[in-house]
C-alpha positions in Angstrom: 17.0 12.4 -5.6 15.3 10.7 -8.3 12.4 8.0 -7.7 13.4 4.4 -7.7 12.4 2.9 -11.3 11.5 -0.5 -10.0 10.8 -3.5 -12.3 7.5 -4.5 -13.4 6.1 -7.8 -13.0 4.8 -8.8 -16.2 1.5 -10.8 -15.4 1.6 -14.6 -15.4 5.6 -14.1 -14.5 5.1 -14.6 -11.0 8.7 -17.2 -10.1 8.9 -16.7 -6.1 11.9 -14.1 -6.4 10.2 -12.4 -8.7 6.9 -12.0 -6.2 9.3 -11.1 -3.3 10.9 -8.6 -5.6 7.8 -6.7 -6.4 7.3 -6.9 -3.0 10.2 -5.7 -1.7 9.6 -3.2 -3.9 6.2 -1.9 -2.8 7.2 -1.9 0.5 9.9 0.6 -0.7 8.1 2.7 -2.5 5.0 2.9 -0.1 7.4 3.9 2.6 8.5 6.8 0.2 4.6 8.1 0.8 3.5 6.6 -2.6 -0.3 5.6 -3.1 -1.1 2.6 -3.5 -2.5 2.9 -6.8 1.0 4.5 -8.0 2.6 1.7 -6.8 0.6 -0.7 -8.9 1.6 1.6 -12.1 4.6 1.3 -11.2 5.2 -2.5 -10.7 2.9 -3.5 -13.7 0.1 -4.6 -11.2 -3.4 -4.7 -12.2 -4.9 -3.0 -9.1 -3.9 -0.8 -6.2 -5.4 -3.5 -4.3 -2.7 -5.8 -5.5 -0.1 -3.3 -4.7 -1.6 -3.2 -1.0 -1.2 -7.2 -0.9 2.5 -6.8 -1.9 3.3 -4.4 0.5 1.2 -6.9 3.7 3.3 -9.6 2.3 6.8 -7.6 2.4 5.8 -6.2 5.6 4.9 -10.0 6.9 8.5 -10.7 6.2 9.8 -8.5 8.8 11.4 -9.0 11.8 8.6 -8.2 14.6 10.4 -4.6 15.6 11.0 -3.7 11.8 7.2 -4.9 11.7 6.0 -2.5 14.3 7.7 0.5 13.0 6.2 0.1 9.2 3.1 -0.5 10.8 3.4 2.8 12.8 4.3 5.0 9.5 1.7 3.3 7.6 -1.0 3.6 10.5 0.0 7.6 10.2 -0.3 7.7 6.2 -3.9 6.1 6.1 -5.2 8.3 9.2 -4.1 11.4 7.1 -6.3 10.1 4.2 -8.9 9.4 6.4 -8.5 13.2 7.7 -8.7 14.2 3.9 -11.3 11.9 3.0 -13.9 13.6 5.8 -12.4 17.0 5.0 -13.1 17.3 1.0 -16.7 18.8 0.2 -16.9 17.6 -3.3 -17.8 14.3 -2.2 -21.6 13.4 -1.1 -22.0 11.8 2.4 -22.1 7.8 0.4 -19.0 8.9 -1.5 -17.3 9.6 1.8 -18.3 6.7 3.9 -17.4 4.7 1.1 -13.3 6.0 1.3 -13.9 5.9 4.7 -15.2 2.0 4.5 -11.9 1.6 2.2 -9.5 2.9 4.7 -10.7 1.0 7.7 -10.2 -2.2 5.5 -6.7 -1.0 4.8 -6.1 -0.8 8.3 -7.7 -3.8 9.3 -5.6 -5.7 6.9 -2.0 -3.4 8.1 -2.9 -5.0 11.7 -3.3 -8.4 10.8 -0.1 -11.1 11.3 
């Protein structure tokens, strides 16, 4: 099956519908185990960070059950890159509580209604 081709967001072009598209769409396409920072490739975001915000804001939209479920999956997908994170040995001790630091405030923002 081939990976959904979603629509960029071309910046400045940010009409409501447009927003909860892109949204929509990150919340798609993270759910299909992409990173973050694909996502924002993919869209025509500037940032993985902006990717994250688009899939919190999708994710907001949910019903509370649908809510808890994404949450769940998600929850799973950053405490495996957490588990990667502390298991690479190419990174120096700073490098790895950095990721670490990164992670937590993924999690910390996945959490929050």
């Amino acid at each position: 099956m081939a990976d959904p081709q979603p629509t960029p967001l071309a910046p400045g072009n940010g009409a409501p519908d447009d927003v909860t598209a892109v949204d929509e769409q990150a919340l798609e396409l993270r759910s299909s185990g992409k990173s973050f920072s694909s996502i924002a490739k993919a869209l025509g975001l500037e940032r993985a960070h902006d990717a994250n915000e688009a899939f919190i804001r999708a994710l907001r939209r949910r019903a509370p059950k649908a809510r808890k479920v994404i949450r769940e999956a998600e929850a799973g997908r950053l405490e495996a890159l957490a588990t990667k994170v502390r298991a690479r040995d190419d990174l120096t001790p700073e490098q790895t509580k950095k990721r670490l630091r990164s992670v937590e405030r993924l999690r910390q923002t996945l959490m929050m209604d």
